[in-house]
N, C-alpha and C positions, 0 to 999 in steps of 0.2 A: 850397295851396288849402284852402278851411276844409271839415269834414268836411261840412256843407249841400250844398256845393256837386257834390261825391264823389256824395251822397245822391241828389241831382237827376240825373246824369248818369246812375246805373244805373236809376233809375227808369225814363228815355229806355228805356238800353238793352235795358228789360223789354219794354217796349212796340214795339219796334223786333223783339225775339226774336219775339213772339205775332203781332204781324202778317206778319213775312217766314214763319213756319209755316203761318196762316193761307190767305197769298195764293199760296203758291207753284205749290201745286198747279193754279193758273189760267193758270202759265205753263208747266207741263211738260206740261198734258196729252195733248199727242199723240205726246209720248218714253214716257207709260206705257201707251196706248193701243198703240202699235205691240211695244213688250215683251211686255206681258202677252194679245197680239193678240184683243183685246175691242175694242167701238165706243168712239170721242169722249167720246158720251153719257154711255156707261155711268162711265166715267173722270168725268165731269163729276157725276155724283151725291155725289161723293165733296165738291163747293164747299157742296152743297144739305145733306147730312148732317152735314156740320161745322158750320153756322149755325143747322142746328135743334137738335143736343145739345144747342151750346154755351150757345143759350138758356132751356132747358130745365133745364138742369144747374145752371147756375147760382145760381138762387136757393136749391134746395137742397142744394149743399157751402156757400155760405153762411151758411144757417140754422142748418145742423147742428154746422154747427164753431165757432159763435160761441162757446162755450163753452169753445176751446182756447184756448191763447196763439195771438198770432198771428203771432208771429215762426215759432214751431215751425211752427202750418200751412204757412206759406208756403212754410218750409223744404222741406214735405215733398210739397207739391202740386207746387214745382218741380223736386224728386227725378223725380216722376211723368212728368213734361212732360217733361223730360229723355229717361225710356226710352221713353212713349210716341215723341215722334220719333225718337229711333233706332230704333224698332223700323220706322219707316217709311222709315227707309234701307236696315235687310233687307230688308224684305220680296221675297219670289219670288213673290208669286203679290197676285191683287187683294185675294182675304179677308182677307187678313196687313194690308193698306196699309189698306184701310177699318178693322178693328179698332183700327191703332194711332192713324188718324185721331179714331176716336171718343174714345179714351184722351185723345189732347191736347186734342180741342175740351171735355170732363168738368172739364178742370183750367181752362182757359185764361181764363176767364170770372173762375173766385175766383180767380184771378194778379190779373187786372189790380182788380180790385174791393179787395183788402187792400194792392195799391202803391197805391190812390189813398186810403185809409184811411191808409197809413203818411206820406204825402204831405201829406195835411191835419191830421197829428199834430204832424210833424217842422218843415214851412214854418213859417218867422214869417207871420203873418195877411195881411199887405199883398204877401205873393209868393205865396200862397197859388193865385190865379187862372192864375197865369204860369206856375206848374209843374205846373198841372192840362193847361192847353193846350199845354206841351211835352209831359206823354204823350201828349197824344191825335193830336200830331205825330210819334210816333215813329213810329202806324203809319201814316201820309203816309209817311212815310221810309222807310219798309219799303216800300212799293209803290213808291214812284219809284227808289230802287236798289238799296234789297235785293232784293225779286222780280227785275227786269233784270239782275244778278249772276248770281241765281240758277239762270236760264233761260238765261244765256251758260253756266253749269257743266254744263249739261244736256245742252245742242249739244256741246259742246264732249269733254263726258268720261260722266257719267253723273247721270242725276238721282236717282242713290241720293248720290250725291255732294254734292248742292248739299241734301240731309235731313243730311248726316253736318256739313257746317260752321254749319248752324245749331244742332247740339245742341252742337257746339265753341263757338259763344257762346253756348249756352244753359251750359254747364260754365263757362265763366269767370263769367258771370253769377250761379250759383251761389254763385262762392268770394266776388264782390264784397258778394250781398246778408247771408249770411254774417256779413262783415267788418263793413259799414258799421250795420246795419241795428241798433238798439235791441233787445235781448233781451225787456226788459217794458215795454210801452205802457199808460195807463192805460184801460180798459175797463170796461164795463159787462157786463154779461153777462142775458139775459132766455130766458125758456122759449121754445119754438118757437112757442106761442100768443099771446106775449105780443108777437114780433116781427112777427106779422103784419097787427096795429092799424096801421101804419106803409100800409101798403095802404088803409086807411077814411081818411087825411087826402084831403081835394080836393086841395089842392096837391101832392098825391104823386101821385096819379092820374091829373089833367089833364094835368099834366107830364109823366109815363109815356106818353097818349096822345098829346101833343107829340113826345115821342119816336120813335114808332113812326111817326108819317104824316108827320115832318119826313125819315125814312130811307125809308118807301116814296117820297116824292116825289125821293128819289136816283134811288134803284134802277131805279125807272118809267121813265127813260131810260139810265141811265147804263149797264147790265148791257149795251146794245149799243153800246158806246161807239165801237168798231173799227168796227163798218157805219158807226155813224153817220159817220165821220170819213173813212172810205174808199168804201163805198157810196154813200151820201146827198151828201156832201159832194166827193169824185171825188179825193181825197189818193193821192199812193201808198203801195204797204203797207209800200216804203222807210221814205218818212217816218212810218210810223207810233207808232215807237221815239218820236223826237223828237218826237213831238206828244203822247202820252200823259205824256212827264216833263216838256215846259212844261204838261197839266195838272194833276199832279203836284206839282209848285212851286207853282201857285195852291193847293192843297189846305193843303201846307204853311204859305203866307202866310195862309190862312182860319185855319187853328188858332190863329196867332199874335194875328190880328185878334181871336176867339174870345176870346184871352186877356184882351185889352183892355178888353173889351165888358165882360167876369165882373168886371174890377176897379172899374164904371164903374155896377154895376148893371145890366146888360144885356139882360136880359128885358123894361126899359121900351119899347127903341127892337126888338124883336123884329119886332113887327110891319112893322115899315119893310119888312125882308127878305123877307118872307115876299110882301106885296106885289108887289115886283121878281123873285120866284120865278112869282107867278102869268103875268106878262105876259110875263117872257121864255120862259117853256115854253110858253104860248099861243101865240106868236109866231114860234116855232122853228119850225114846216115851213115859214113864209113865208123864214125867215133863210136854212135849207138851200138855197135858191138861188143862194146865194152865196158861195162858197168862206171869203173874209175876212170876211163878218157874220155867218155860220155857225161860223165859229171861233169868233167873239169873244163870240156868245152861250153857248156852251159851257165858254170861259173864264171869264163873268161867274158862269156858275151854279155852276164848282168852290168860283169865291170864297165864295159867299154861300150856298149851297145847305145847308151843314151848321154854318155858323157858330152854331148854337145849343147846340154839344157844352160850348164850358167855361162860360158863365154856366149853364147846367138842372145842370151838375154840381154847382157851386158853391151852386144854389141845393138841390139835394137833401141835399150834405153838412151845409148849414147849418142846414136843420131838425132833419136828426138828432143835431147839434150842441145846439143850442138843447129841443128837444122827445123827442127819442128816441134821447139816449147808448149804450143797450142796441143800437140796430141800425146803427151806421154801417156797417158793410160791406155789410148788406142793402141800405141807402143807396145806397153808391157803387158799388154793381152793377145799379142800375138802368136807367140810361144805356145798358150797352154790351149785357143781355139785350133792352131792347124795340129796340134797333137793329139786332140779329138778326132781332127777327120782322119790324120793317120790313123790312131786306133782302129777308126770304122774301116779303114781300106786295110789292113792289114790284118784285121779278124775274119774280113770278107775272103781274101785271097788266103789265109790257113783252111778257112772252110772250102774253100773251092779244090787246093791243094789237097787235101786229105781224102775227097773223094774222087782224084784221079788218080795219083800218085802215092798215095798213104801217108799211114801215120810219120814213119821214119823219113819220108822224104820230104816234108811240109817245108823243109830247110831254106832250100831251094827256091821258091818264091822268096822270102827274105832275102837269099843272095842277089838277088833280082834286084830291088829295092836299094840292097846296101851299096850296089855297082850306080845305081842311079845319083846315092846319095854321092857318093865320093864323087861323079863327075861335077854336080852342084856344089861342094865345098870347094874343087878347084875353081869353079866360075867364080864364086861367090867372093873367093881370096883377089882373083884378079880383076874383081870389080871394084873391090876396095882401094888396090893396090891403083887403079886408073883412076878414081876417084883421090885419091889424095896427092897424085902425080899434079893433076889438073887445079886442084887447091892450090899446088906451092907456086906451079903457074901463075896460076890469077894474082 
């Protein structure tokens, strides 16, 4: 197998590590809840505290370390992430588990932001999209059976347990990136003032704003995805396993699609999606009537709902590529810190939503979101579109 191809495979597996870390704790929490005999809730603060570091953090271990190599960072943020999670396999007590959550959500941010910088180093230009959308499927793939794994270890033996096998692939992942990974990548290097002109581009910013109301319009429904499917819809909590991994599978087919779209110029037909986002969440308390049309709107919007992760990558890598060499990693962490704050704003507005309006109507707010988003892909198309008028200009 050619060393590319090695390359791309642990890249997955980065991605697949950071999200089974990320999600897990969404499936053990009432194994740590009953342990450390605290409320649900308070266990649950621990989803809300890992997405706010993690975005926060982010941009600056980016900022700061642009100036290292970036082999050695990685090496060494993944050292980090490493004990952070085991540290979250000791843990006896909550203090211990929230500190070493913060520890991994500090790092987990610049992990994935220098794998998709070493990603659009390493790829030849024309597979470039395709391996962007298999990371971003890795953490599809972590939530459809890595988390379920996980939460079977949990039941089964101890959920300090199912924290100690992923730092076991977090350890071989190690030795892999280690091994495969280019020691010196060619780099630009720029002062902390000079990386943050990168923020005054509109097409950086639009697209940041894209980002963040294309993830609040998830989250606006999705964070009750289990009422939704059991509550609202009347499924049993049997079949609930089974209906979360077929949509699961659609997330993963999205990413794939995702990848398509990036190779294909993708940001043109954006708008199409976003479109199909507003009516089917408009439409959704009328669907919830219906067991089978109620699924299959649900299904439709795993598909379509996030397909904008690898062409807005592709399209951020590419400026920095093209206009701002000194900050690609500031770059390719773009994406995954304002999809944080979306998550935060869009789990905030499902909860606000569900104690005005109900369960069946949470929708609603995400249509909100989704109409925001579509007005922001048209800006965002015709700022590109004025930006490369003025190029052929000059």
């Amino acid at each position: 197998m050619k060393k590319y191809r090695w390359q791309a495979i642990v890249f997955v597996l980065v991605a697949f590590m950071l999200g089974c870390n990320e999600f897990i704790v969404v499936g053990v929490l009432s194994d740590i809840a009953r342990e450390f005999k605290i409320p649900v809730a308070t266990v649950g603060y621990l989803v809300t505290i890992f997405a706010t570091i993690y975005a926060i953090s982010t941009p600056f271990i980016t900022i700061l370390t642009n100036r290292f190599s970036r082999y050695k960072t990685l090496m060494t943020l993944m050292v980090i992430f490493l004990i952070g999670n085991t540290l979250s396999g000791f843990a006896m007590n909550y203090g211990v588990l929230l500190l070493s959550r913060v520890v991994t959500a500090m790092v987990a941010g610049a992990i994935i932001s220098l794998i998709m910088t070493f990603a659009s180093t390493i790829a030849p230009r024309e597979k470039r999209a395709g391996l962007v959308s298999w990371i971003f499927a890795g953490f599809s793939i972590a939530s459809v059976f890595g988390v379920p794994i996980g939460t079977a270890i949990s039941t089964s033996y101890s959920w300090h347990d199912a924290f100690y096998l992923i730092s076991i692939i977090s350890a071989i992942t190690c030795v892999l990136l280690g091994w495969l990974l280019p020691r010196k990548v060619e780099q630009v290097q720029g002062s902390i003032k000079n990386q943050l002109v990168l923020l005054k581009d509109r097409r950086i910013y639009v697209g940041i704003a894209l980002v963040l109301f294309t993830a609040a319009t998830m989250y606006a429904y999705y964070t009750y995805i289990r009422p939704l499917l059991t509550t609202a819809l009347g499924f049993s909590t049997t079949s609930l396993n089974w209906l979360l991994f077929l949509i699961g599978i659609m997330s993963i087919i999205s990413n794939r699609l995702s990848g398509v779209l990036a190779e294909r110029n993708g940001l043109r037909v954006m708008t199409r999606f976003y479109v199909a986002d507003v009516c089917l969440l408009a439409l959704l308390p009328v669907a919830l009537n219906s067991k089978i049309i109620g699924l299959g709107v649900l299904l439709a919007l795993s598909l379509i709902v996030t397909i904008l992760n690898s062409p807005i990558q592709i399209h951020f890598l590419n400026i920095a590529e093209q206009d701002y060499p000194q900050l690609a990693v500031l770059a390719s962490s773009l994406n995954s810190i304002f999809f944080n704050f979306g998550i935060s704003l869009g789990s905030a507005t499902a909860s606000g939503m569900l104690g005005t309006v109900g369960l069946t109507h949470i929708s609603w707010g995400a249509a909100g979101y989704a109409a925001i988003s579509l007005v922001l892909a048209v800006m965002l198309n015709r700022v590109i579109k004025h930006h490369q008028a003025a190029a052929k200009a000059d």
